[in-house]
N, CA, C and O of each residue as an XYZ file, in Angstrom:
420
protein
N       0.850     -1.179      0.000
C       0.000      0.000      0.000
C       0.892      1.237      0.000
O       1.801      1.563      0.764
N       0.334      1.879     -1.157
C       1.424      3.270     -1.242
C       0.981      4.143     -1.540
O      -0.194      3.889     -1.806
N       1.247      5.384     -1.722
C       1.439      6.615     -2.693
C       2.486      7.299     -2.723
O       3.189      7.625     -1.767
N       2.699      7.673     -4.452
C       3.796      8.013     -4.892
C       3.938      9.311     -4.558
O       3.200      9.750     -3.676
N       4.790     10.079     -5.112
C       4.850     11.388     -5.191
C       3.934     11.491     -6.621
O       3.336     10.660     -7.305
N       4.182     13.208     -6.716
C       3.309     13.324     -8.156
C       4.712     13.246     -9.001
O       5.838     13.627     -8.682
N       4.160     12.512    -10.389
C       4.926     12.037    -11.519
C       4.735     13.408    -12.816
O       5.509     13.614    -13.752
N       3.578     14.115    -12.508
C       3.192     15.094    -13.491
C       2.634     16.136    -12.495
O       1.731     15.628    -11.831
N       2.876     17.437    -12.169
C       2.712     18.443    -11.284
C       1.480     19.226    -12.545
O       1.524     19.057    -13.763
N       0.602     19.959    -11.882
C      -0.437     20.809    -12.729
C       0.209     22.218    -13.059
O       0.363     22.849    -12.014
N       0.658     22.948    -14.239
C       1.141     23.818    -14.714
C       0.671     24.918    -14.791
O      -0.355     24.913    -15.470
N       1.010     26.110    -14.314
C       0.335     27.619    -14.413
C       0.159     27.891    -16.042
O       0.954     27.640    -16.948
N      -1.263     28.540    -16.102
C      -1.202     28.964    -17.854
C      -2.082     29.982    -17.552
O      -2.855     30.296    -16.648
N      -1.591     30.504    -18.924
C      -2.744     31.874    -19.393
C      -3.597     31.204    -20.224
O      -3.476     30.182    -20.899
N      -4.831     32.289    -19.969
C      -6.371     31.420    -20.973
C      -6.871     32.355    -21.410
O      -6.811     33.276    -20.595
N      -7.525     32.717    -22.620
C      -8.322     34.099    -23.085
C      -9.359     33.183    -22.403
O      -9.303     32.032    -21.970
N     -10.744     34.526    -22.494
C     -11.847     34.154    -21.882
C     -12.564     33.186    -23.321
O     -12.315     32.974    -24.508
N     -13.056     33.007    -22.813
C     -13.883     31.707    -23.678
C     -13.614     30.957    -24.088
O     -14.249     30.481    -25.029
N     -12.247     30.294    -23.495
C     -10.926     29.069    -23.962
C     -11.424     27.867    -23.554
O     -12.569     27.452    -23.380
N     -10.344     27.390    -23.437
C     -10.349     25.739    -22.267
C      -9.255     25.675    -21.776
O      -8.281     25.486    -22.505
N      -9.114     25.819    -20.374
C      -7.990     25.507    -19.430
C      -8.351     23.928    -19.274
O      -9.427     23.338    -19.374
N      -6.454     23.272    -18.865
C      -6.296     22.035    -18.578
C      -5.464     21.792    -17.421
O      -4.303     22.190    -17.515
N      -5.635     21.513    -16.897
C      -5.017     21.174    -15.404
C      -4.069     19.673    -15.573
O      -4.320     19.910    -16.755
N      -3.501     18.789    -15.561
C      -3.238     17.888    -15.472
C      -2.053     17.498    -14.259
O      -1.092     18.222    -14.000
N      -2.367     16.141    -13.566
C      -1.551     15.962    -12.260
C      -1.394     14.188    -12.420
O      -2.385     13.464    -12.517
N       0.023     13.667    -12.427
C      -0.514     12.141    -12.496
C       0.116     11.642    -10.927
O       0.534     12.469    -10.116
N       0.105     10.504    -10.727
C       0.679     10.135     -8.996
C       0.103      8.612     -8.976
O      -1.073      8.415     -9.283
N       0.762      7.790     -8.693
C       0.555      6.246     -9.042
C       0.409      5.897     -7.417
O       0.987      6.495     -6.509
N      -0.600      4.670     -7.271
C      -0.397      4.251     -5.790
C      -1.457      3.747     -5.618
O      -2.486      4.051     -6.221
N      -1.285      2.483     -4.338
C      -2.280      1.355     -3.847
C      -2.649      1.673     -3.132
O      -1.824      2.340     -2.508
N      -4.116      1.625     -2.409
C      -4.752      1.143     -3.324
C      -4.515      2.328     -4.526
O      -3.567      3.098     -4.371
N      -5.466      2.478     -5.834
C      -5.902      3.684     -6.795
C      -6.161      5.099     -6.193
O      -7.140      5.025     -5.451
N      -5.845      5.877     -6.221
C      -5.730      7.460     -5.211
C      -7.240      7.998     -6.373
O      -7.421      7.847     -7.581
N      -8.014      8.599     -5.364
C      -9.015      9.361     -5.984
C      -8.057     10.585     -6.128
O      -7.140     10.686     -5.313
N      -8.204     11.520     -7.105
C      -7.753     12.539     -7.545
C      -9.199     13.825     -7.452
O     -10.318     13.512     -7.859
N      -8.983     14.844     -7.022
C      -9.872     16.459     -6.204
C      -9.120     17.359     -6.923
O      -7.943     17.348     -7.286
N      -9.947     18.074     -7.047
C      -8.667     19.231     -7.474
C      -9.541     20.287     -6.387
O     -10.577     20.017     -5.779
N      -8.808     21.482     -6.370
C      -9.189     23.208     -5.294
C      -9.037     23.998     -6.164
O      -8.263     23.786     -7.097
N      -9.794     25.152     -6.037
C      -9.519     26.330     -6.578
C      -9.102     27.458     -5.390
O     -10.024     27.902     -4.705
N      -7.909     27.864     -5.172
C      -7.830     28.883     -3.724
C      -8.456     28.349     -2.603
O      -9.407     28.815     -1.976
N      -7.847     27.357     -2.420
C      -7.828     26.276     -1.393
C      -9.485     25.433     -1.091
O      -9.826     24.750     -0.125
N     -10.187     25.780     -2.209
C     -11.665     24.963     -1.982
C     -11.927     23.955     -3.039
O     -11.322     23.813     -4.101
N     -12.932     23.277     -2.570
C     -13.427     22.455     -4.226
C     -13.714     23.637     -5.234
O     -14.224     24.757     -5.232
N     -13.129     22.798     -6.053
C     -13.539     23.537     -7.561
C     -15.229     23.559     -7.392
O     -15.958     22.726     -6.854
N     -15.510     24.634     -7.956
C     -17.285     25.077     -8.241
C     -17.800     23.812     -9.294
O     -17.264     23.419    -10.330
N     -19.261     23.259     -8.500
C     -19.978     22.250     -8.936
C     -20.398     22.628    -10.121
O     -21.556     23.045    -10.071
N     -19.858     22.655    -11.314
C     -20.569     23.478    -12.964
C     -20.077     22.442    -13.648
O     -19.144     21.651    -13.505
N     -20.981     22.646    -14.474
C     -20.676     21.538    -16.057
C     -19.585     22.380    -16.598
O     -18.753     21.576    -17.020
N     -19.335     23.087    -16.719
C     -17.992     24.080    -17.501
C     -16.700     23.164    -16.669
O     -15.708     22.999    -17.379
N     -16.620     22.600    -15.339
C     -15.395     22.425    -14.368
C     -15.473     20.568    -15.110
O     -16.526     19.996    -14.830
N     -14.915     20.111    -15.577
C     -14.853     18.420    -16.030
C     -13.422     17.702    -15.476
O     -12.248     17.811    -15.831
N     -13.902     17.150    -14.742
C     -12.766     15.757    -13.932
C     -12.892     15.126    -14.581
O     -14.040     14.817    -14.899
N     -11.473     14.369    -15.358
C     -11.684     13.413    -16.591
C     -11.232     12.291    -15.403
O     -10.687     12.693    -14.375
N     -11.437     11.196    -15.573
C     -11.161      9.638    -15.336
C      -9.362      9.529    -15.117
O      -8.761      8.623    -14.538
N      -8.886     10.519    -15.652
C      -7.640     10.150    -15.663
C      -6.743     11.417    -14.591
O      -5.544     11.644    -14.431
N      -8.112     12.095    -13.960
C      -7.655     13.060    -13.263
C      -7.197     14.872    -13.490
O      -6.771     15.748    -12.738
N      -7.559     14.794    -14.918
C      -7.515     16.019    -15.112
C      -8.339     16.166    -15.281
O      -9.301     15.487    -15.638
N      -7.920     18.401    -14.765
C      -9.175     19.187    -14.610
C      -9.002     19.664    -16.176
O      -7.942     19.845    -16.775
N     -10.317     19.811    -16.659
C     -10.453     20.674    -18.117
C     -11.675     21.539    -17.392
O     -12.545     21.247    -16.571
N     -11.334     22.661    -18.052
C     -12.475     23.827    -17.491
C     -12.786     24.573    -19.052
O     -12.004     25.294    -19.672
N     -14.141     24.164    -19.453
C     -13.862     24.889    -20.612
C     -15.294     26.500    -20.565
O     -16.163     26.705    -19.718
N     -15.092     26.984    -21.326
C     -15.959     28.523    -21.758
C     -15.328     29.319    -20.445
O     -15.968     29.674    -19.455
N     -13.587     29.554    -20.740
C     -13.023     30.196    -18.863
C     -13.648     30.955    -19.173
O     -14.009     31.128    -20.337
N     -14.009     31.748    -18.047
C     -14.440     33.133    -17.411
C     -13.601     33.730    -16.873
O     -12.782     33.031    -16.276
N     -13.416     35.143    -16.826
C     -12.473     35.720    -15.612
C     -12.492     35.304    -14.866
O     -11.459     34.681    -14.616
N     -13.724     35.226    -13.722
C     -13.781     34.436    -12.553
C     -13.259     33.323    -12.072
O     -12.951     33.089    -10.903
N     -13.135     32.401    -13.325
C     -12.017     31.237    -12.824
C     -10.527     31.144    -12.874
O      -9.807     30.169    -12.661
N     -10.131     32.730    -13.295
C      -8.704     32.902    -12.865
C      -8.648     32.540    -10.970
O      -9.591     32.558    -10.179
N      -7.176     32.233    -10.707
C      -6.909     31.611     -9.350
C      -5.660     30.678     -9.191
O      -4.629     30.816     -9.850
N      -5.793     30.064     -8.587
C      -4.723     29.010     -7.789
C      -5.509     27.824     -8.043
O      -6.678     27.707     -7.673
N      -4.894     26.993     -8.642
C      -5.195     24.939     -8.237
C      -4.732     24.192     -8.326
O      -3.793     24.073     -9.112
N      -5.300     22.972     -7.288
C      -3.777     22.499     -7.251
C      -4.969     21.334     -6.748
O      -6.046     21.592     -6.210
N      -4.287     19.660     -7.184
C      -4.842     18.507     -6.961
C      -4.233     17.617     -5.769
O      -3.211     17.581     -5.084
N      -5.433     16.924     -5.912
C      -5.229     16.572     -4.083
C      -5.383     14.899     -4.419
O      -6.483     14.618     -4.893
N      -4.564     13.895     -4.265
C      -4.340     12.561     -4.109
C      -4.744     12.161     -3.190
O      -4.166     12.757     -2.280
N      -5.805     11.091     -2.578
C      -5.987     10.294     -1.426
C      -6.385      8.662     -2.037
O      -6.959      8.235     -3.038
N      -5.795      8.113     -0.945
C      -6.092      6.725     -1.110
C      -6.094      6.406      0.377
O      -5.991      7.301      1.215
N      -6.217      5.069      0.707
C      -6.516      4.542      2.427
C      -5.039      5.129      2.957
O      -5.125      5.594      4.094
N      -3.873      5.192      2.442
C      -2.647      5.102      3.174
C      -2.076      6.819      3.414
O      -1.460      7.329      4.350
N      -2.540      7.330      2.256
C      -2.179      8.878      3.036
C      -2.985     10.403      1.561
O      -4.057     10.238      0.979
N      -2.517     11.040      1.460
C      -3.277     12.662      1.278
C      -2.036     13.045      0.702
O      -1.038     12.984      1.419
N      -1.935     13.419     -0.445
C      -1.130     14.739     -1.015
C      -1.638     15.616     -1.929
O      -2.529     15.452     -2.762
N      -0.797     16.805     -1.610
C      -1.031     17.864     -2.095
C      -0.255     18.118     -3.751
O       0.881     17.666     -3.893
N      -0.666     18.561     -4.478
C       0.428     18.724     -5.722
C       0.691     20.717     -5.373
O       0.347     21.443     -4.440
N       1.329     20.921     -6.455
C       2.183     22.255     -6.222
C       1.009     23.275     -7.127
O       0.407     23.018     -8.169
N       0.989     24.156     -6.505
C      -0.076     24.692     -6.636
C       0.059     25.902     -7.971
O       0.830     26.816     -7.681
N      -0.599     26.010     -9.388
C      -0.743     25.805    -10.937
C      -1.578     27.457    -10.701
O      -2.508     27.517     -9.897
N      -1.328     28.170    -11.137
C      -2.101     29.852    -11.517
C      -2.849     29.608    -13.020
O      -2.258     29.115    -13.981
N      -4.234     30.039    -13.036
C      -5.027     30.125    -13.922
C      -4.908     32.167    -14.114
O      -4.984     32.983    -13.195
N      -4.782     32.347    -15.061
C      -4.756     33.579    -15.534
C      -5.384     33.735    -16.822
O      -4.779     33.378    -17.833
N      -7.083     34.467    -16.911
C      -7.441     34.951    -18.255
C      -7.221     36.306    -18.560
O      -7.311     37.311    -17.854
N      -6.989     36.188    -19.454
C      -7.293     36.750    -20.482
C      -8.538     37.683    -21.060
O      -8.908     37.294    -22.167
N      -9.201     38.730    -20.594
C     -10.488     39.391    -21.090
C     -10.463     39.660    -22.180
O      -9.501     40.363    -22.490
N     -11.585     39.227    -23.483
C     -11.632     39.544    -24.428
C     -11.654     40.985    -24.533
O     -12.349     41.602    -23.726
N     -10.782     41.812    -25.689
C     -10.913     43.135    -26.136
C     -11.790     43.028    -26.792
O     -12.088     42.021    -27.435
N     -12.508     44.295    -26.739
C     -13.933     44.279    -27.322
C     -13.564     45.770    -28.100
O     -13.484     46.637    -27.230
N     -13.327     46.306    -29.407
C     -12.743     47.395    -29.756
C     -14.097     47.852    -30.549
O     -14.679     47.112    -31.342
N     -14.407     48.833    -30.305
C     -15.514     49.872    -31.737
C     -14.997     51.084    -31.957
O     -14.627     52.112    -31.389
N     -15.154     50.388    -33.374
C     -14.727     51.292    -34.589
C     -15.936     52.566    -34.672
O     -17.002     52.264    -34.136
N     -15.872     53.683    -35.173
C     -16.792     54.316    -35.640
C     -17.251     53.726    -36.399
O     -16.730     52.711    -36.862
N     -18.730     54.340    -36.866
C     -19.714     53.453    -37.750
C     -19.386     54.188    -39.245
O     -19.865     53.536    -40.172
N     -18.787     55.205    -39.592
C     -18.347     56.064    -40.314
C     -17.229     55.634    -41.148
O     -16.986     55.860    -42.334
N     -16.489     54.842    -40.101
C     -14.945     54.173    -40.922
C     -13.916     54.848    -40.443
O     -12.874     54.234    -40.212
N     -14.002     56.162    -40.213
C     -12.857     57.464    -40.030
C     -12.460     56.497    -38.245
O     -13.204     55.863    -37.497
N     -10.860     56.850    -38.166
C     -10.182     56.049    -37.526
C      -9.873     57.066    -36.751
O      -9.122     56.903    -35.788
């Protein structure tokens, strides 16, 4: 009965708004470690936009500003709890530019 360290740490990225952020964290160990992820030290928000794949990554897709932050995945199995190193989400706000309706610049 074990757990490893993490083999794949979750990476800070920039996201324009209406992207898809990916989180990814891997960590091997007996029994199978359920994999959590946090956003600024909480569960990630219960939304269909937030997707825990089977293999433990977070995909967050249509970002919002709002889900800029800190996250970072959390390993448990019967034998112990780890933390991975904690990954910065940074969007991106779409520029929204208007032109005159005239053309003249």
């Amino acid at each position: 009965m074990t757990l490893s360290r993490f083999h794949q740490q979750p990476e800070s990225q920039v996201v324009e708004e209406n992207g898809i952020a990916r989180f990814e964290c891997g960590i091997i160990g007996l029994p199978l470690p359920v994999v959590t992820w946090e956003k600024n030290q909480s569960a990630i928000p219960n939304h269909v936009r937030f997707i825990v794949l089977p293999n433990g990554i977070l995909q967050i897709v249509d970002v919002q500003v709002d889900d800029a932050g800190v996250y970072r995945c959390i390993a448990t199995n019967s034998v112990r709890k780890r933390y991975s190193q904690d990954a910065t989400l940074t969007v991106l706000k779409e520029l929204v530019l208007n032109f005159p309706s005239d053309g003249a610049i």
